[in-house]
N, C-alpha and C positions, 0 to 999 in steps of 0.2 A: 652391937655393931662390930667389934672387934672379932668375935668368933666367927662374922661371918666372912671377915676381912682374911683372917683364917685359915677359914675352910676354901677360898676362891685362890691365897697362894699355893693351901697345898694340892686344890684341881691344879692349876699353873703349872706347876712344878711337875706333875706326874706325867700332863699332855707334853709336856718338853723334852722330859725323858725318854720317853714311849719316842716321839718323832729323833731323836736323837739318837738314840739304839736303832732306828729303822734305815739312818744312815749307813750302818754297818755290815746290815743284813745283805746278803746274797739278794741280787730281784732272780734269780733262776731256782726253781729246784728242780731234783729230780729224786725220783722212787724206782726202785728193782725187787722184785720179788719175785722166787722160783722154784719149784717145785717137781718131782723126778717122780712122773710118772710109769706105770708097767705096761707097757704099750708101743708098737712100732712107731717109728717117730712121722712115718706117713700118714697113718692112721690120724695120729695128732692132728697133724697138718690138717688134712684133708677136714678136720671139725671144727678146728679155729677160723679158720680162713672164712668161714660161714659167719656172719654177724648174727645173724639170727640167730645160734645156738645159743649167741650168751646169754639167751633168754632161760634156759639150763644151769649158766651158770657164774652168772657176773654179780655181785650182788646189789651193786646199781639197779641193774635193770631189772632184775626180780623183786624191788622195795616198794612196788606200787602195782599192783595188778589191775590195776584202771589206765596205767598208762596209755597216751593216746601215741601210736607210732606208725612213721611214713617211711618209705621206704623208696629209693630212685635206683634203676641200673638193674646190675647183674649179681647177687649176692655173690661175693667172695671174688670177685675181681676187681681191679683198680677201676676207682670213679663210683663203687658203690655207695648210696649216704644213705644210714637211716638216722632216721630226727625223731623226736620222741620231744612228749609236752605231757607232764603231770602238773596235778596242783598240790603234791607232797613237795614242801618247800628243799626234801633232800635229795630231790631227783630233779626238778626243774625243767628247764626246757634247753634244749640245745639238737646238736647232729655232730654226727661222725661218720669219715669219708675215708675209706679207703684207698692212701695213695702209695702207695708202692710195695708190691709181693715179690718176695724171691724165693721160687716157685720150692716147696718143699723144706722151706725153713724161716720164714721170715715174713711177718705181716705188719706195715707201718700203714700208723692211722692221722688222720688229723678230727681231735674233737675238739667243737666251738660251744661253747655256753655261751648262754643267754640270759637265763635266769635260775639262780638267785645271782648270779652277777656274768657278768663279761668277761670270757676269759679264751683262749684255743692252748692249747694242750697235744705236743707230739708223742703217742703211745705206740708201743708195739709190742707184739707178743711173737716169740720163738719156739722153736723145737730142735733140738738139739741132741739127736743117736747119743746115748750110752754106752748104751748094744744094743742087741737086735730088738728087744722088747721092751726095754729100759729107755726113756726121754727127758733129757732134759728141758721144762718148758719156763721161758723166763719172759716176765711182764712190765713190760717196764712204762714209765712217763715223765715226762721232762714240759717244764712249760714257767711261763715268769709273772712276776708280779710287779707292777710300777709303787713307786714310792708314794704312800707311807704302809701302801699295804703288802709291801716285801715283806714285813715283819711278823705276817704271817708263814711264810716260808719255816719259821724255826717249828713248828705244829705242824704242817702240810706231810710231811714224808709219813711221818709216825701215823696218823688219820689217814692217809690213803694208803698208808704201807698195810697196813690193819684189814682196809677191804680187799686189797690184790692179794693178801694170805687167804683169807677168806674166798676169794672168786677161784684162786686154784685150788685148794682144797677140795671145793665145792667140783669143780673141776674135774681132778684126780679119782673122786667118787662115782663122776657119770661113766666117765671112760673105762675106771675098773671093774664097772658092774659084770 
């Protein structure tokens, strides 16, 4: 009886800790990541602003080739949403919309999960002249998390910092071809 008495303060103790450290946690993060590609920066432009391409080169949405995806509007202008539903529990179900372009340098998105959890998410992707054939393209997303699951926040940047290295890269290869 004793060991079990135990084992239940030192669960106790661990779940109190964990919600205690999640007090302290940021509920916001955010992730940047960027990449200089050899390329005019319109050019850029002109293949970001397309959601459909990041079928090319996001690595979200290349992790499931069953994905089921819908699509509203006018690709690459404000108000566009494509939704997307897999049953890969690393892609899930959610949509991303399109709200606000500055024209030749700036694409801001709003994505809303669904599943595996409930969340919206403000991203956006840039292009930014070097020179003439040089761009700097930088990705970014910012979005929160309510308590006590802030405390993932201290893993989130690192883990999606990982796939936005990854989706420009990926990136950087289609456009350099």
């Amino acid at each position: 009886m004793s060991v079990l008495i135990a084992l239940l303060i030192i669960i106790g103790s661990l779940i109190a800790v964990i919600l205690i450290a999640a007090t302290v946690v940021k509920k916001e993060y955010t992730v940047l990541r960027e990449v200089t590609i050899g390329k005019n920066s319109q050019v850029i432009f002109d293949y970001i602003r397309i959601v459909k391409n990041q079928n090319n080169y996001s690595k979200w949405v290349m992790m499931d080739a069953n994905v089921k995806r819908d699509y509203l509007g006018t690709d690459g202008t404000e108000g566009f949403v494509m939704r997307w539903d897999s049953e890969n529990k690393n892609v899930g179900k959610g949509e991303q919309e399109i709200k606000r372009i500055v024209e030749g340098r700036r694409i801001d998105s709003e994505v809303r999960f669904e599943r595996p959890f409930k969340n919206v998410a403000q991203t956006f992707m840039a292009a930014t002249p070097v020179s003439e054939e040089n761009t700097k393209v930088q990705w970014g997303m910012v979005g929160k998390n309510p308590y006590p699951f802030n405390l993932m926040n201290l893993f989130i940047p690192d883990m999606l910092g990982k796939d936005l290295e990854t989706s420009l890269t990926t990136l950087k290869k289609e456009l350099e071809k």
